[in-house]
C-alpha positions in Angstrom: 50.3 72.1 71.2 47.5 71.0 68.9 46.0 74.3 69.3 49.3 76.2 68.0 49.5 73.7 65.1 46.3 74.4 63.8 46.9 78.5 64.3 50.3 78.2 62.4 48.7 76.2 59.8 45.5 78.9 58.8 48.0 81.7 59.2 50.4 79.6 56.2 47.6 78.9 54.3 47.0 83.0 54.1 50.3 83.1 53.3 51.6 85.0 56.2 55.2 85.1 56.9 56.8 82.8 59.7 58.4 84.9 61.8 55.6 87.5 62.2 53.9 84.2 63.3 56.4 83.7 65.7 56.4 87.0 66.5 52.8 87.1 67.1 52.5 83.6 69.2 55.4 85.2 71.5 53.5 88.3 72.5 50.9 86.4 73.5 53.1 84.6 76.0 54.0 81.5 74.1 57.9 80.3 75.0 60.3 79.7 72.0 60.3 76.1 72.7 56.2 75.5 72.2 56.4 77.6 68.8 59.4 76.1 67.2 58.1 72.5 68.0 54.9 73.6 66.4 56.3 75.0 63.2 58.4 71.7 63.4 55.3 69.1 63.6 53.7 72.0 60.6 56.7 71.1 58.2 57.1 67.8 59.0 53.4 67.3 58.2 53.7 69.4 54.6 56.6 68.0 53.9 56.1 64.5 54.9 59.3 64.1 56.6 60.6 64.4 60.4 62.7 67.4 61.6 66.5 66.2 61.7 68.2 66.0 65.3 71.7 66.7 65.4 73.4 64.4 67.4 72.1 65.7 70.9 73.9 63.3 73.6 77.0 63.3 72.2 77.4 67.2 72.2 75.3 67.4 75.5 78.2 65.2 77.1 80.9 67.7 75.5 79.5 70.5 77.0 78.7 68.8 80.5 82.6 67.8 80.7 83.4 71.3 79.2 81.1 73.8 81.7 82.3 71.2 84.6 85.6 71.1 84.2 85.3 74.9 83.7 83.4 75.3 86.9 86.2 73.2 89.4 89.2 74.8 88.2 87.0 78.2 88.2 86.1 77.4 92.1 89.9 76.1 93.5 91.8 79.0 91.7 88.7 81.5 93.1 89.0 79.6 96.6 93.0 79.6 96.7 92.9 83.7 95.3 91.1 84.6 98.0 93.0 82.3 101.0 96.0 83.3 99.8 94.9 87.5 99.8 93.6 86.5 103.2 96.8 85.2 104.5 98.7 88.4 103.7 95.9 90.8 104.8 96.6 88.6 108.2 100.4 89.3 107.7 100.0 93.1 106.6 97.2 93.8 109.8 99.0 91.3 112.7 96.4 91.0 115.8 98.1 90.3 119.1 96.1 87.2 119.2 98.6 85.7 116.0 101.7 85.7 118.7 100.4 82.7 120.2 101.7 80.8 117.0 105.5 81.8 117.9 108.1 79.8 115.5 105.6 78.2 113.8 104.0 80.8 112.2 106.8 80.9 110.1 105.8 77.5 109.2 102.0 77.8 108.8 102.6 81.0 106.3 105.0 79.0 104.5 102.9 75.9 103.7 99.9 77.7 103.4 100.5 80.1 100.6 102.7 77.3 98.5 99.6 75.8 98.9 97.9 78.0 97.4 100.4 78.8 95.0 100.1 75.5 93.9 96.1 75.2 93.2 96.5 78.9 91.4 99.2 77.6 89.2 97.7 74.3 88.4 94.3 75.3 88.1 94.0 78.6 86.4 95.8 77.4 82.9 93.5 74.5 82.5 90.5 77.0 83.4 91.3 80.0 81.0 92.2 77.3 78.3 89.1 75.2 78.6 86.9 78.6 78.5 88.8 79.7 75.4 87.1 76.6 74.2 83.7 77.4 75.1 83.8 80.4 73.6 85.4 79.6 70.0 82.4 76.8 70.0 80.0 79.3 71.0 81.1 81.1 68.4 81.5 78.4 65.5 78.4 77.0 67.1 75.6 79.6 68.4 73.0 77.3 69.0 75.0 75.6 72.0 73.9 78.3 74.0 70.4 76.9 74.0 72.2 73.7 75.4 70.3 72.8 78.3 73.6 71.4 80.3 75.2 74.6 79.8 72.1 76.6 81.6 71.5 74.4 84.4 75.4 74.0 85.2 76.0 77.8 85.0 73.1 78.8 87.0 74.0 76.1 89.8 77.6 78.6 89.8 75.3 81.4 89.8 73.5 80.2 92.9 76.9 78.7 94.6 77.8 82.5 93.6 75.0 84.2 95.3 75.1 82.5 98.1 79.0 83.1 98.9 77.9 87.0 98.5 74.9 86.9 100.5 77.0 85.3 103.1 80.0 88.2 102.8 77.2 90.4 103.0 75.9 89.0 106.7 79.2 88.1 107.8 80.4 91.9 107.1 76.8 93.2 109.4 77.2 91.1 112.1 80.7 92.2 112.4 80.0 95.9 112.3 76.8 95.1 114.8 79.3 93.7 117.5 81.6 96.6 116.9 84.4 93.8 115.5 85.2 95.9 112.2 89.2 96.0 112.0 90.7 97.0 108.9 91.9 93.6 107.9 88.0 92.4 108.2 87.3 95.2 105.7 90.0 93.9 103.4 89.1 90.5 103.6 85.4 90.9 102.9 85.8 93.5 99.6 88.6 90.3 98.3 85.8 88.2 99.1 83.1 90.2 97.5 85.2 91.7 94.6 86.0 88.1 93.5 82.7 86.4 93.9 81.0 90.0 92.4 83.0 89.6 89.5 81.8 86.1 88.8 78.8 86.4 89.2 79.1 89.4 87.0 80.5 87.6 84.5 77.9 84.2 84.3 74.9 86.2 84.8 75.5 88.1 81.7 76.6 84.4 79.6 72.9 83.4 80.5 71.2 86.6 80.1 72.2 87.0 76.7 71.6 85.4 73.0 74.5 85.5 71.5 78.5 85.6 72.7 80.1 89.0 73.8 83.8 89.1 72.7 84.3 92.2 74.7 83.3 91.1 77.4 84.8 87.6 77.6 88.1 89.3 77.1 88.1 92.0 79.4 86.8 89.2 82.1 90.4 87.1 81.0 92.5 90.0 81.2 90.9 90.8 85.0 91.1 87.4 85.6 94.9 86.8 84.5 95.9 90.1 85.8 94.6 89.0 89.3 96.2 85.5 89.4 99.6 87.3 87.9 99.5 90.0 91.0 98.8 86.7 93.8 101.8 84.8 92.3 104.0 87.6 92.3 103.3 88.3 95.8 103.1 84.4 96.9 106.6 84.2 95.7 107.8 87.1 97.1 106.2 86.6 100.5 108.1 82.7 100.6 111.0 83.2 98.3 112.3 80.5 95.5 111.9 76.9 96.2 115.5 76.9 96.8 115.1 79.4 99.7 112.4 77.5 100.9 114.6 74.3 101.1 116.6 76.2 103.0 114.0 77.3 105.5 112.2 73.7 105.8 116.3 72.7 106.8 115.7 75.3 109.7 112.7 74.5 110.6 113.9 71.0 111.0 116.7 72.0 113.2 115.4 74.5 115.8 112.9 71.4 116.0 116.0 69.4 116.8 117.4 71.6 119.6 114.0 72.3 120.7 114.0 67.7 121.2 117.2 68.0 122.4 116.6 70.8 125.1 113.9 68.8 126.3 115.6 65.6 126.3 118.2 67.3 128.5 115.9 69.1 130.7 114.2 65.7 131.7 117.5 63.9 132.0 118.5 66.6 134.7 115.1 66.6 136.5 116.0 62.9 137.4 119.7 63.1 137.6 120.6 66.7 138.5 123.6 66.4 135.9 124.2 67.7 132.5 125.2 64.4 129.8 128.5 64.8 129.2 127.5 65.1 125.6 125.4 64.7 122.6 125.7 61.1 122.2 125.2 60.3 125.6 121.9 62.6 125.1 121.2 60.6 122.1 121.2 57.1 124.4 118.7 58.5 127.1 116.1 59.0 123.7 117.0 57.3 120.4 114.4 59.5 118.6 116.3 62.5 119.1 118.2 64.2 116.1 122.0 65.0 117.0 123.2 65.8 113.4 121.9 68.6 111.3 119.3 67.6 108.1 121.6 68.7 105.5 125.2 68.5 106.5 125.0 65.5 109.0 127.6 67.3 111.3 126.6 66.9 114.8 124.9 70.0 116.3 127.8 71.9 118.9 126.5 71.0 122.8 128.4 72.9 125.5 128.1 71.9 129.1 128.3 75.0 131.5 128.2 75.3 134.9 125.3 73.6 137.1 122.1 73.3 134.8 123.3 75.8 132.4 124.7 74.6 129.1 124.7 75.8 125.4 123.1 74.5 122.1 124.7 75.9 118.3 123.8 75.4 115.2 124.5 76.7 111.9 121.6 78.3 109.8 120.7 79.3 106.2 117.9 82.0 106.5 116.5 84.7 108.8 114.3 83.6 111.6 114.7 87.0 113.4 111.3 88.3 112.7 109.5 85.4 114.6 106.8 87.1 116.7 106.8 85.2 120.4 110.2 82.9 119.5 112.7 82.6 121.6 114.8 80.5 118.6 115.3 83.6 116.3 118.4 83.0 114.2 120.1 85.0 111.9 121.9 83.1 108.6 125.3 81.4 110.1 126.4 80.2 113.5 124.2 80.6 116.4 124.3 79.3 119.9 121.3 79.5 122.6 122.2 79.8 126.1 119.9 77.3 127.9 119.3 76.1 131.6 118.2 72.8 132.0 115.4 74.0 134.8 113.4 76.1 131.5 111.5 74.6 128.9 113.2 77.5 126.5 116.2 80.0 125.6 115.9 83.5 127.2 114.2 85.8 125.0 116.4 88.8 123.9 
């Protein structure tokens, strides 16, 4: 440091201009940081006071809960994008190893993309509103993007980033190696990599350069908030309106009621070899089963037949007809599944 001291301070004494100083001391491979503390410790000697510090910790803890906050809600909207395009490139491309799921599928599709719904919707505002704050400080405030916090948390993204490509990137070869590439995989890794690409895109160039881009920060929003609008268009129109979806959880419950029921029944006539007269006598040989529907309270329609072979009705609200594998497929309204107490399910149609 000494020796840069004493350089700046012949070079002032000739009267030479600072910033062909600094100029000069940077082509011969000193950093920014060495020179500007030596022309500080030059004035502060001629001047005979010290350089004044802004108030550092205080605006290095604003930026650390800034970039942070920025950096969670970036990776569970990021995250929940690309489950959710997942989950619909699974729906769009079915394998024949997805029938195994059967009714619940419905159930699993439903719960998983709210989910993800949910974390999209939640996180996404507070993300694109605490980045419009970085950037209008950037702006009022250039030198924060020196700020040491900012660096070090944006370049841990970056590696997070990097990593989460490379590993799209091996994922994808071994794939194609084993001769596993569907068209679904496809999909799912160019979501995977078009997402993480375009962050990375995006962070790499906030480091690489000096000053704030406005162009770019707004054409990264308007990709950003045109992707999240396309996912929550199709979340909701892959599930429906909460209403609906009250309507389907109500469904659910009940073909999880007959399904108790049937079973109930089925192990009443393995020991008795008679049908129960009806559903409250089936409700005294297991007082966990449900006899009354979840949102009417009306008892479910049980109709002894002949030997082992009765009937079970309900009334529905949605359409469970596309159920891969179910052999409780319903249509809206009044449905009744012939059953035999010696099977564990309905005949499939």
């Amino acid at each position: 440091m000494q020796i840069l001291i004493d350089f700046i301070t012949a070079a002032k004494s000739k009267g030479t201009d600072d910033r062909f100083v600094a100029s000069m001391l940077r082509q011969n491979g000193w950093s920014d940081r060495r020179i500007f503390a030596a022309f500080s410790s030059y004035y502060e000697t001629v001047l005979g006071i010290p350089t004044p510090v802004r108030a550092g910790r205080l605006e290095s803890s604003r930026d650390a809960f800034f970039y942070l906050l920025a950096f969670v809600t970036l990776s569970i909207w990021t995250v929940a994008f690309v489950w959710l395009a997942n989950v619909f490139v699974d729906r769009a491309f079915p394998s024949a190893l997805d029938l195994q799921y059967g009714q619940y599928a419905i159930e699993d599709f439903r719960v998983t993309v709210a989910g993800q719904l949910a974390s999209i919707i939640v996180a996404f505002p507070i993300f694109l509103f605490v980045s419009r704050a970085i950037v209008r400080e950037t702006r009022q405030r250039p030198e924060s993007l020196d700020s040491g916090v900012r660096k070090w948390l944006t370049y841990i993204a970056l590696v997070v980033t990097a990593l989460t490509l490379l590993g799209d990137g091996v994922w994808f070869l071994r794939e194609f190696l084993v001769g596993d590439l569907t068209v679904r995989f496809v999909v799912k890794s160019l979501v995977l990599f078009a997402v993480a690409g375009g962050v990375f895109w995006y962070y790499l160039g906030t480091v690489r350069t000096p000053v704030t881009r406005p162009q770019r920060d707004l054409r990264f929003g308007i990709a950003a908030c045109a992707a999240v609008i396309l996912a929550v268009a199709l979340g909701f129109s892959g599930i429906g309106s909460p209403a609906h979806q009250r309507l389907v959880a109500f469904d659910l419950q009940r073909v999880d009621d007959l399904q108790t029921i049937a079973s109930t029944i089925q192990n009443s006539y393995a020991k008795k070899h008679a049908l129960p007269r009806d559903l409250n006598e089936v409700s005294t040989i297991d007082s966990v089963v449900h006899v009354h529907d979840p949102q009417t309270r009306a008892l479910y329609r049980y109709i002894p037949g002949t030997r082992s072979k009765y009937r079970l009705c309900a009334t529905f609200g949605t359409d469970a007809g596309a159920s891969p594998g179910s052999a409780w497929k319903h249509a809206p309204g009044y449905t009744c599944y012939p059953l035999d107490a010696t099977a564990d399910t309905p005949p499939t149609s």
